[in-house]
C-alpha positions in Angstrom: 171.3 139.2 93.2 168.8 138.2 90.7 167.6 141.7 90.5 171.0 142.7 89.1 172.1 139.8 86.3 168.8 141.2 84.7 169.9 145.0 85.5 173.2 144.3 83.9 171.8 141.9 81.0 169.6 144.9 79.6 172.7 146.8 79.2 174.7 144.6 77.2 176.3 146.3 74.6 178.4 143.4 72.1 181.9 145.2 71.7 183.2 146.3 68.2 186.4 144.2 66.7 188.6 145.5 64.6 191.7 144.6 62.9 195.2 146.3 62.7 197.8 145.6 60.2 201.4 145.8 61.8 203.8 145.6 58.5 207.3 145.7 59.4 210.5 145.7 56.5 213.8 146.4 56.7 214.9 148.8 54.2 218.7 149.8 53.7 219.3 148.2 57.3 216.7 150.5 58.5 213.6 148.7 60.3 210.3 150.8 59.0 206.6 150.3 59.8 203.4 150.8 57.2 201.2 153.8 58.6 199.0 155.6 56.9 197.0 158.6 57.0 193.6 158.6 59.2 190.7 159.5 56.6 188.2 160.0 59.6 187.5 160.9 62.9 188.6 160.3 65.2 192.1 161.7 65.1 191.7 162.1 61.1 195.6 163.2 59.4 197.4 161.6 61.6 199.5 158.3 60.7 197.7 155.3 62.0 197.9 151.5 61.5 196.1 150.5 58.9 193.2 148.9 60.5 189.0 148.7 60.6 186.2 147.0 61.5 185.4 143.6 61.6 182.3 142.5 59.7 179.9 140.8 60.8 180.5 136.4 59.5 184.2 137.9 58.2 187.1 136.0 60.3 190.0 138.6 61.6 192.3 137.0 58.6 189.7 137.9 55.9 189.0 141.3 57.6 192.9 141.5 57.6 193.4 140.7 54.1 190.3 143.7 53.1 191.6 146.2 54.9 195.2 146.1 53.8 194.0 145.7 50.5 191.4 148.4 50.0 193.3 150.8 52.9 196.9 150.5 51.3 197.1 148.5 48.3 198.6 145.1 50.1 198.1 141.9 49.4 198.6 140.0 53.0 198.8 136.7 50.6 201.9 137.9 47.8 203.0 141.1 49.7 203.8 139.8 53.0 205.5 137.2 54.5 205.0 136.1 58.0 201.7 136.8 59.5 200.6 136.1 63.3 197.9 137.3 65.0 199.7 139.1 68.4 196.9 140.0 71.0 193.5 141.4 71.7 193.5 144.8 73.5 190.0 145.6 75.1 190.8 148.5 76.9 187.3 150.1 77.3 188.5 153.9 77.0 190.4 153.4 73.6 187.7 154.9 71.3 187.2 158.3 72.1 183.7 157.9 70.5 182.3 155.5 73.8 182.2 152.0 71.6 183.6 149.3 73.3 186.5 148.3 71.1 188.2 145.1 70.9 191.3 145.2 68.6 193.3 142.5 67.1 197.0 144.0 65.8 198.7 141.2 63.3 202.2 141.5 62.8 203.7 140.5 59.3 206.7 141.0 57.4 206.9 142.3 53.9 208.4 139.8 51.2 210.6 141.6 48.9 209.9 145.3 48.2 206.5 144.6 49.3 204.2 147.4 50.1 206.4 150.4 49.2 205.7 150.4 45.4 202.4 149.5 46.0 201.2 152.3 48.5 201.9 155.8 47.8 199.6 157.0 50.2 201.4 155.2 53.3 204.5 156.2 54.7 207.4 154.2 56.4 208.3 155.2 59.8 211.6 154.8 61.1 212.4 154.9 64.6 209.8 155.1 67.1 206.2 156.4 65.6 204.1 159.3 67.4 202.3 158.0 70.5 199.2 160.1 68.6 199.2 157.1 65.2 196.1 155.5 66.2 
């Protein structure tokens, strides 16, 4: 038994977290959701969440508020309204590229017109979004 906590130590890989922005608004009594077009691989030109990686001594809220900013033009501080972290999904196959990926989705609310006039290269979805956004 010994033998393998040392086998399995050795491996040890630390996962990767990253950060998704989920930005909900209600536009002309339509309910639409911020997406964006993915830059990179994997997946790259389809609409994703706008989300990255975690740096190392950033929390998820400051990681948050520098990806929405620099990814879409957001300001999580005047642009949005309600913001709560939801969950951590650590499925171990959700990176097609083998990192072990630990993602933390926030939801928020827009305040005003919010990100709309501020992000010409997002789109709002209406409806239900492609299963293929992230």
């Amino acid at each position: 038994m010994q033998h393998h906590s040392q086998q399995h130590h050795s491996e040890y890989r630390p996962p990767t977290l990253a950060v998704d922005l989920v930005a909900f608004r209600v536009h002309a009594g339509v309910l639409e959701v911020l997406l964006m077009r993915r830059r990179n691989e994997p997946f790259a030109g389809e609409w994703a969440l706008p989300g990255g990686y975690n740096a190392q001594g950033e929390t998820t809220m400051e990681a948050l508020s520098r990806v929405a900013r620099t990814k879409v033009g957001v300001n999580i501080d005047a642009d949005l309204g309600f913001v709560e972290q939801l969950y951590t999904f650590d499925t171990t196959a959700r990176d097609p590229r083998g990192r072990w990926l630990l993602t933390t989705p926030t939801l928020c609310t827009t305040r005003g017109s919010g990100w709309r006039r501020k992000c010409p290269t997002a789109r709002p979805c209406t409806g239900c979004c492609p299963a293929s956004s992230r």
